[in-house]
C-alpha positions, -999 to +999 in steps of 0.1 A: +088+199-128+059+217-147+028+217-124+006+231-150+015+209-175+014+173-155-020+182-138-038+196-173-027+158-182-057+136-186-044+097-200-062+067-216-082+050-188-057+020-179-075-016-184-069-041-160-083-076-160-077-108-133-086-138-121-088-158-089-052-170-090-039-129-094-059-126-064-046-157-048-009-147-059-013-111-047-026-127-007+005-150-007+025-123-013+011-101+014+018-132+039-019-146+037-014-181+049-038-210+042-047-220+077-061-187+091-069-170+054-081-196+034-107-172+022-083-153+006-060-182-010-085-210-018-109-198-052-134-226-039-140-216-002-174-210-001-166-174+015-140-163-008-125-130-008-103-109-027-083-088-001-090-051-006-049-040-008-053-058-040-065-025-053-027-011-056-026-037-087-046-017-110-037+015-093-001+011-097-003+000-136-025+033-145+000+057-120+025+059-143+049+090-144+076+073-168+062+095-195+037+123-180+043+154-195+056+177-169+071+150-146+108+145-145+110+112-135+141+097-130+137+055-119+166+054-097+159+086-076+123+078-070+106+069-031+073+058-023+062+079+001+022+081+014-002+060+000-043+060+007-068+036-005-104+038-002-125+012-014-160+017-020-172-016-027-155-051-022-134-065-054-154-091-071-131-128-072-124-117-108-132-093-134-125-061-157-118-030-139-110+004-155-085+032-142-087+071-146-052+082-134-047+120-123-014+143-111-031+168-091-004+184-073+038+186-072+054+200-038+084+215-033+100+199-006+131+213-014+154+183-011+129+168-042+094+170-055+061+152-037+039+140-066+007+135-060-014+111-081-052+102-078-064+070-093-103+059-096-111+023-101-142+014-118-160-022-123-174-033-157-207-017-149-191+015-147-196+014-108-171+030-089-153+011-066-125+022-051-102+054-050-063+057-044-037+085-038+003+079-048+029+097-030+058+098-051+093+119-039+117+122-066+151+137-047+168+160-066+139+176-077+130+199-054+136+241-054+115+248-082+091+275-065+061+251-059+041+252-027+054+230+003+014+215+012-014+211-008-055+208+000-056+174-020-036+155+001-050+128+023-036+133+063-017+110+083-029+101+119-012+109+150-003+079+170-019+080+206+006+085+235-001+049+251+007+016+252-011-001+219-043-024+224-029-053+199+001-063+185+009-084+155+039-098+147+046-119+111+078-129+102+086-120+060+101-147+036+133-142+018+116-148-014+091-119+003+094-094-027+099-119-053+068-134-045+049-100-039+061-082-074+038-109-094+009-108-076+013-065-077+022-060-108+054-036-096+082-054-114+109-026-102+141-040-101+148-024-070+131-051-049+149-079-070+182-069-088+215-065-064+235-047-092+200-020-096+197-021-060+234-009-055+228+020-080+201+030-061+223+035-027+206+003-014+231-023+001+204-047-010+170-050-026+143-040-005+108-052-001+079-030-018+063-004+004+031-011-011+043-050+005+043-041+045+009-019+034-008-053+027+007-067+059-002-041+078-038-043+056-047-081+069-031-077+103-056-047+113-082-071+096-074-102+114-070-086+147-099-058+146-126-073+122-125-110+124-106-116+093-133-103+077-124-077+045-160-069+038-154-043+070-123-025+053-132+011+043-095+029+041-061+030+048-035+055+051+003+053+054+036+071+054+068+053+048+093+057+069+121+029+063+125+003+041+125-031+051+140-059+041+131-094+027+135-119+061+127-093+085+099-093+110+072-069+106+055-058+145+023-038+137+014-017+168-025-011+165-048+016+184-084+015+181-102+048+183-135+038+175-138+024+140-106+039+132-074+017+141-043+038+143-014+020+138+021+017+127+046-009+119+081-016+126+113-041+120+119-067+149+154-069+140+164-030+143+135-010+164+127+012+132+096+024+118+087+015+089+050+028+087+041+054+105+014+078+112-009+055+094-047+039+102-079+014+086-109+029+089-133-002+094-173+000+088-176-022+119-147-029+143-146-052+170-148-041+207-118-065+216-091-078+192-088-114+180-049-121+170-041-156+152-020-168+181+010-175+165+009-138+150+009-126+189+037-105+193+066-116+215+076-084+230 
């Protein structure tokens, strides 16, 4: 890893263009469903809405390390980390956006390297609407005298020492990460290839990360804004575990004032998959309002 080198990097602004049905694709494959969300999965609802997770789309097609001078990148040895997303303003149902992708930082964590990535979103108008940060640990690449922490980084939350206020519970589909690769863009093998999976020291593919983020995304919106993404400000996680397409995602939620800590974990096995994480809201509700059949059943 050649810090110097990979941050002094400045690419092409990445192009990214879509319609309704990405959008549309991109909610189904974050478990939008059309009888609570049809906002989100029906282009001629009168209040239609592009859900703001949709972000990682163009994010995730200008964060690319394949070739960035200074980045050893090695596919198969790669993990998703931490992600934050800020969105300034909400997506428009379709348009032209533009991406300015940045490294600006690699950690030494010893057992690998932290890459830290920055990508800024901009409409057609040149407005900027949203901002993103990519975690990426490479294993293997670590112990080459870098700095363990950095000032850019964007800080998980600590998770209050009571019993959460709400509690969602969605079961995933089989077809989860099939489904979710179109509508993302991240066409990794890893989430769909056995044989690439098995290389990988996965058993089996596993669902995105980016995935249980826009889970987590609409339950905190469902349960603490009224379904409504016009209140979504930020998110931040840290990915613990991978899950698996099938499982059941429970996301334990905390509000501290417009600020709902949360985490999520498997059903199946008791582990975390996201922890440490939160939304920061523009207006939250002073009482949560879970889709019934999303009430946990602890």
């Amino acid at each position: 890893m050649d810090k110097k080198t990979a941050c002094a990097h400045v690419p092409e602004p990445s192009e990214f263009e879509y319609t309704t049905r990405d959008a549309i694709i991109y909610a189904l494959g974050v478990g939008a469903r059309a009888k609570e969300d049809l906002s989100y999965v029906y282009e001629n609802d009168e209040d239609f809405k592009v859900l703001p997770s949709f972000i990682v789309a163009p994010g995730f097609q200008a964060h690319t390390l394949m070739d960035w001078p200074g980045v050893e990148f090695d596919l198969q040895k790669v993990l998703h980390g931490e992600q934050y997303i800020e969105v300034l303003h909400p997506l428009p149902a379709e348009g032209k956006l533009k991406s300015e992708a940045r490294v600006v930082d690699i950690l030494d964590k010893g057992s690998g390297a932290l890459i830290l990535g920055n990508v800024t979103t901009f409409d057609e108008n040149g407005r900027k609407v949203a901002i993103q940060q990519f975690s990426t640990f490479q294993t293997g690449s670590g112990n080459f005298g870098g700095d363990r922490t950095s000032p850019h980084e964007f800080k998980a939350a600590t998770v209050p020492d009571r019993a959460p206020d709400a509690v969602i519970e969605q079961k995933t589909s089989v077809d989860q990460a099939a489904l979710y690769r179109l509508g993302s863009g991240d066409m990794n093998p890893l989430h769909v290839d056995p044989q690439f999976a098995k290389m990988s020291g996965f058993k089996t593919p596993i669902l995105h990360g980016l995935c249980s983020l826009g889970f987590a995304t609409r339950h905190v919106i469902a349960a603490w804004a009224g379904n409504d993404s016009n209140k979504f400000k930020a998110i931040k996680v840290r990915f613990s575990s991978p899950v698996l397409p099938g499982q059941t995602l429970i996301t334990e939620t905390w509000k501290t004032g417009n600020r709902i800590v949360f985490q999520m974990k498997v059903k199946e096995t008791g582990k975390v998959v996201i922890s440490n994480a939160y939304v920061d809201l523009l207006e939250a509700s002073e009482l949560p309002t879970v889709p019934v059949d999303l009430i946990a059943k602890l």
